[in-house]
C-alpha positions as CSV (number, residue, x, y, z in Angstrom):
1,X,-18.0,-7.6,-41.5
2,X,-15.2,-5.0,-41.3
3,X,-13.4,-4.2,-38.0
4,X,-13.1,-1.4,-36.1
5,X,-10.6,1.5,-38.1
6,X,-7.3,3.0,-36.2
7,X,-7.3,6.4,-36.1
8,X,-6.2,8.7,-39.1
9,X,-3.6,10.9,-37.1
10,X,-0.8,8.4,-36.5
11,X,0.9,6.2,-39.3
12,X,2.8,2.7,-39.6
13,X,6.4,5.2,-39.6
14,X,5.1,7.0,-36.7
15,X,4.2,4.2,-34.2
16,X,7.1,2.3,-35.0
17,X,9.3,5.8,-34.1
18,X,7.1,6.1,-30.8
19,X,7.6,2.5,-30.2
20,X,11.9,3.2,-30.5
21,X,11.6,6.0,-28.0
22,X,9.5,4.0,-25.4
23,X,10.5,2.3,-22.4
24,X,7.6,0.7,-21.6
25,X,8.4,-3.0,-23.3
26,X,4.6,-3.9,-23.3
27,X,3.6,-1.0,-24.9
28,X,6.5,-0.9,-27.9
29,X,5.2,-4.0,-28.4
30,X,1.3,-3.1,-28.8
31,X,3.0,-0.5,-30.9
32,X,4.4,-2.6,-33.1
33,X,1.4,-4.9,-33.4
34,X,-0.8,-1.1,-34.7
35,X,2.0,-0.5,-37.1
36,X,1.6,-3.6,-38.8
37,X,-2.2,-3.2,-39.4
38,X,-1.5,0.4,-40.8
39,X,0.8,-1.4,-42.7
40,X,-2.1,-3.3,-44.9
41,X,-2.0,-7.0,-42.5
42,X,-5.4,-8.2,-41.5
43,X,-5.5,-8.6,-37.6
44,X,-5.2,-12.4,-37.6
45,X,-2.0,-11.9,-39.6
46,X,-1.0,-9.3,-37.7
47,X,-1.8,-11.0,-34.0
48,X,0.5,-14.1,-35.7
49,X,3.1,-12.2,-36.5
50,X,3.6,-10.3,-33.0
51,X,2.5,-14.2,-30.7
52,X,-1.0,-12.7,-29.6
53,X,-4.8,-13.5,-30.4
54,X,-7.0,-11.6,-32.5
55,X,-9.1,-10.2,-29.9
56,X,-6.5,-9.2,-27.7
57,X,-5.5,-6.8,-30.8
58,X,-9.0,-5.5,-30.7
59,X,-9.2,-4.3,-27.6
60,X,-5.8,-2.9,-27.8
61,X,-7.1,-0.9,-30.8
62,X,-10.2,0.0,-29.0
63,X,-7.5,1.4,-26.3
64,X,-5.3,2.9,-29.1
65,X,-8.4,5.1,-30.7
66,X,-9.4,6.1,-27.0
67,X,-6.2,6.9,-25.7
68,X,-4.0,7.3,-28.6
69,X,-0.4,5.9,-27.7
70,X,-1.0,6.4,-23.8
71,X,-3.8,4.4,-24.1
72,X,-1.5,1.4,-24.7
73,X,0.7,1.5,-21.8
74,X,0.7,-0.7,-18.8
75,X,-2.4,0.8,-16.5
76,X,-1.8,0.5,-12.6
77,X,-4.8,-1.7,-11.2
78,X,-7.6,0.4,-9.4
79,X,-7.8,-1.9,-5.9
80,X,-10.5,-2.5,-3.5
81,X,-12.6,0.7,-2.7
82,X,-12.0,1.6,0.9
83,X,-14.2,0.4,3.2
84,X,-14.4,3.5,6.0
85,X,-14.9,6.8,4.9
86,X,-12.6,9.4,6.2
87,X,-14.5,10.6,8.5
88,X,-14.7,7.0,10.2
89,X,-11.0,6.7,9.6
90,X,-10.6,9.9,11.5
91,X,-13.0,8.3,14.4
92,X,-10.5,4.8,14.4
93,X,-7.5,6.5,15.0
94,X,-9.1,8.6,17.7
95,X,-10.6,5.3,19.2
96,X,-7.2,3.8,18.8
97,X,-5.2,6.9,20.9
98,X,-7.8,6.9,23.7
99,X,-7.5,3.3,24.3
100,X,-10.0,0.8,25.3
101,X,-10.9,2.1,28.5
102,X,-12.4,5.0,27.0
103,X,-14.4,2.2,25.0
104,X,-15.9,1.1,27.9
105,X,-13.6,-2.2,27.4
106,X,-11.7,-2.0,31.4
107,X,-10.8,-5.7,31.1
108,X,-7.8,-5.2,28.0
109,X,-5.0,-3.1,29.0
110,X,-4.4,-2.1,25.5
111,X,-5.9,-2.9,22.0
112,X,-5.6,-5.8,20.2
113,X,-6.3,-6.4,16.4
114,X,-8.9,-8.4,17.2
115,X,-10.2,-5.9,19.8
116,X,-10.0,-3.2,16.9
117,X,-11.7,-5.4,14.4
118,X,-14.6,-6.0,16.9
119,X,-15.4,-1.9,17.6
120,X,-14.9,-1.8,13.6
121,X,-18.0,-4.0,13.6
122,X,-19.5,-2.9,15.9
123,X,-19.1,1.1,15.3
124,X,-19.5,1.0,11.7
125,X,-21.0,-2.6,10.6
126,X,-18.0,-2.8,8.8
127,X,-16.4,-6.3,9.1
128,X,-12.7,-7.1,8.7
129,X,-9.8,-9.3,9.4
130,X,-7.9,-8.3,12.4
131,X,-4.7,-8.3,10.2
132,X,-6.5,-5.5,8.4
133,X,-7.7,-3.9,11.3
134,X,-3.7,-3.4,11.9
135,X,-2.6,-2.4,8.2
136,X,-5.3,0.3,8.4
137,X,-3.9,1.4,11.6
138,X,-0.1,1.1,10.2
139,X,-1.6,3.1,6.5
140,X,-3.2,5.9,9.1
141,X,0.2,6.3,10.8
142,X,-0.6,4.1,14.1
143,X,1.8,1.9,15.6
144,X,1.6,-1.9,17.4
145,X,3.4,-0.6,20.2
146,X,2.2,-0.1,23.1
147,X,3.6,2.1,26.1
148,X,4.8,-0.5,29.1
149,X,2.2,-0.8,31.8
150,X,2.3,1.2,34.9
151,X,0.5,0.4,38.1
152,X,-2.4,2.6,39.1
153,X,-0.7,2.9,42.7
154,X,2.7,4.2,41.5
155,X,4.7,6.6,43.1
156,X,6.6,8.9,40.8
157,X,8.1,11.1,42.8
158,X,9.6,8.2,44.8
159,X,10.9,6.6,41.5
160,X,12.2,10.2,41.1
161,X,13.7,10.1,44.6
162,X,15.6,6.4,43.9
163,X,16.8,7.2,40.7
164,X,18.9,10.2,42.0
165,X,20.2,8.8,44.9
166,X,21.1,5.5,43.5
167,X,24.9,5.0,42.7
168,X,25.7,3.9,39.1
169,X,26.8,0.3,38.9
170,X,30.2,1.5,37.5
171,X,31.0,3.0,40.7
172,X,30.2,0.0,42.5
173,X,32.1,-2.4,40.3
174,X,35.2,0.0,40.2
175,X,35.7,0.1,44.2
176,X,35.8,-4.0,44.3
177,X,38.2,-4.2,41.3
178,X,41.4,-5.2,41.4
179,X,44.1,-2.5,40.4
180,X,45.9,-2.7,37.0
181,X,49.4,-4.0,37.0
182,X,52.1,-1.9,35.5
């Protein structure tokens, strides 16, 4: 049974010049492996010759008649699909900035991974780690910090008041200190 052809547009001379101009050391040396079947080597001979096995320099020709030359370099994985749509995404980080009294959670005086992970299931049916419940609220330009607590029955204008009247401790310390010797 004869194997699958390489394309009739490239040459042995021509891959091995693409393969001197490339950066990409993986892909000089798929390259190289192609220029030595164009050469005349049979597959095994050529898979020897370059340290690979004979299948692996299948499906790199298979890539090299789909792709030409591109479709030898390194590819970047694809990743996990998201798991919320934008939309939801959209309703997290809204969720997130009204905090969890709007949630109808009074008891937590701000959110917590976990916290986030349970409305995520609940919300959406969508179930995650609460580790990831924080990344996605780092990637969606949240933040872990939280604003210091204030107590419902706080007087601003009296911590106004205070803070303008108040001498600075410098000018307290500088009154008690001794004067410097000469």
């Amino acid at each position: 049974m004869a194997g699958i052809g390489l394309r009739r547009d490239f040459d042995a001379v021509g891959l091995r010049g693409l393969a001197s101009v490339t950066s990409d050391g993986d892909q000089v040396r798929r390259l190289l492996a192609l220029a030595l079947i164009y050469d005349g080597k049979s597959r095994v001979e050529a898979g020897r010759l370059t340290g690979i096995d004979r299948q692996i320099l299948c499906d790199w020709v298979h890539r090299f008649n789909a792709g030409g030359p591109d479709g030898l370099a390194n590819r970047k994985a694809p990743g996990a699909a998201r798991r919320l749509t934008v939309e939801q995404e959209a309703a997290f980080m809204a969720l997130v900035e009204t905090g969890p009294a709007a949630a109808d959670l009074a008891g937590l005086a701000r959110w917590r991974c976990v916290d986030l992970a349970a409305q995520i299931k609940t919300r959406w049916d969508v179930t995650c780690h609460p580790r990831t419940a924080g990344k996605w609220l780092q990637r969606l330009g949240g933040s872990h910090i939280t604003a210091r607590p204030q107590h419902y029955d706080q007087d601003t204008q009296a911590i106004a008041a205070f803070k303008k009247t108040s001498r600075s401790r410098s000018q307290i310390s500088g009154r008690r200190s001794r004067p410097a010797l000469h």
